[in-house]
C-alpha positions, 0 to 999 in steps of 0.5 A: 547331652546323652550325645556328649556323654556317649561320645566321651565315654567311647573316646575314653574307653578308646584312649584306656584301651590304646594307652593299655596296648602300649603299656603293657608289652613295655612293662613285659620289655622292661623285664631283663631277659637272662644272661648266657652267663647267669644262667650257666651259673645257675647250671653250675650252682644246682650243679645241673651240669653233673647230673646232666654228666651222670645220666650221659655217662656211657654206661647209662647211655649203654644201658638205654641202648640195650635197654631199648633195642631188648625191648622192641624184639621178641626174646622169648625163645632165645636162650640165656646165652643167646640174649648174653651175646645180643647184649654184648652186640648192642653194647660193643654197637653202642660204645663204638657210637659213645666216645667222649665227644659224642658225649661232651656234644650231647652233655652241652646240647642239653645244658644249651636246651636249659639255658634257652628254656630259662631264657624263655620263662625267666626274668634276669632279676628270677635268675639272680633270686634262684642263683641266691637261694641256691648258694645259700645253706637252705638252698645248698641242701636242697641241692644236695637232697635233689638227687637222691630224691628224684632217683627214688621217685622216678624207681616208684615211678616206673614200678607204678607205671610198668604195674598199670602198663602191664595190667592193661597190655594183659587186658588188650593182649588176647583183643589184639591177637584176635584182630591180628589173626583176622588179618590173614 
């Protein structure tokens, strides 16, 4: 009898087990993925598109660039008008780079980057409930606010971590020039 019992324990252990391996990756197919154009229109409703082109315009792009290559040399000795004129070499390098198609192709690079990315993680039936939400005056205002908020986060952002960045390079600095010097 504890034969019979064990045995049909295991074989409805067996039957639940093989029917959840099967149910399961149906219930995850039955879920739509998006569509190209629902999400674009999802792009268009958050109005993603124009944020994407205000932070690919040239001027920021520009702004990166000089940004960027400022910071990876030493300045300290160069004089005000020096830095002007390195300023001005990397923004004439930096628009010869930064012509409207370049920027056309990076703006739709990274609409495509975010209509793969929703695709991956978000059903048809969640584009379609943020497509409405958006559109609605709730959502639209939300929209509206977006902007404005993020740019105030990321300027508290950076000053928090250029203060803590700054606090610990000062720490590392003598430590590092000390093992710099014993490399000679």
């Amino acid at each position: 009898m504890t034969y019979i019992l064990k045995n049909t324990l295991v074989s409805l252990t067996f039957g639940l087990s093989v029917a959840t391996m099967v149910a399961v990756p149906t219930l995850f197919a039955q879920a739509a993925v998006p569509t190209d154009k629902s999400v674009r229109e999802l792009v268009n409703v958050t109005h993603l598109n124009e944020t994407i082109k205000q932070m690919s315009s040239k001027d920021s792009l520009q702004k990166i660039v000089n940004d960027s290559m400022l910071s990876s040399l030493v300045t300290d000795d160069m004089s005000t008008a020096q830095r002007q004129k390195l300023i001005k070499v990397f923004s004439n390098y930096s628009s010869s780079i930064f012509d409207d198609e370049y920027i056309e192709t990076i703006n739709e690079a990274q609409i495509q980057a975010y209509v793969s990315a929703v695709k991956k993680y978000f059903t048809q039936e969640e584009v379609d409930a943020q497509i409405d939400f958006y559109e609605s005056d709730l959502g639209a205002s939300i929209i509206e606010k977006q902007p404005i908020m993020m740019q105030e986060y990321a300027k508290d952002v950076r000053a928090i971590m250029t203060q803590n960045v700054s606090a610990e390079l000062k720490k590392a600095l003598p430590i590092m020039i000390e093992e710099l010097k014993a490399l000679k």
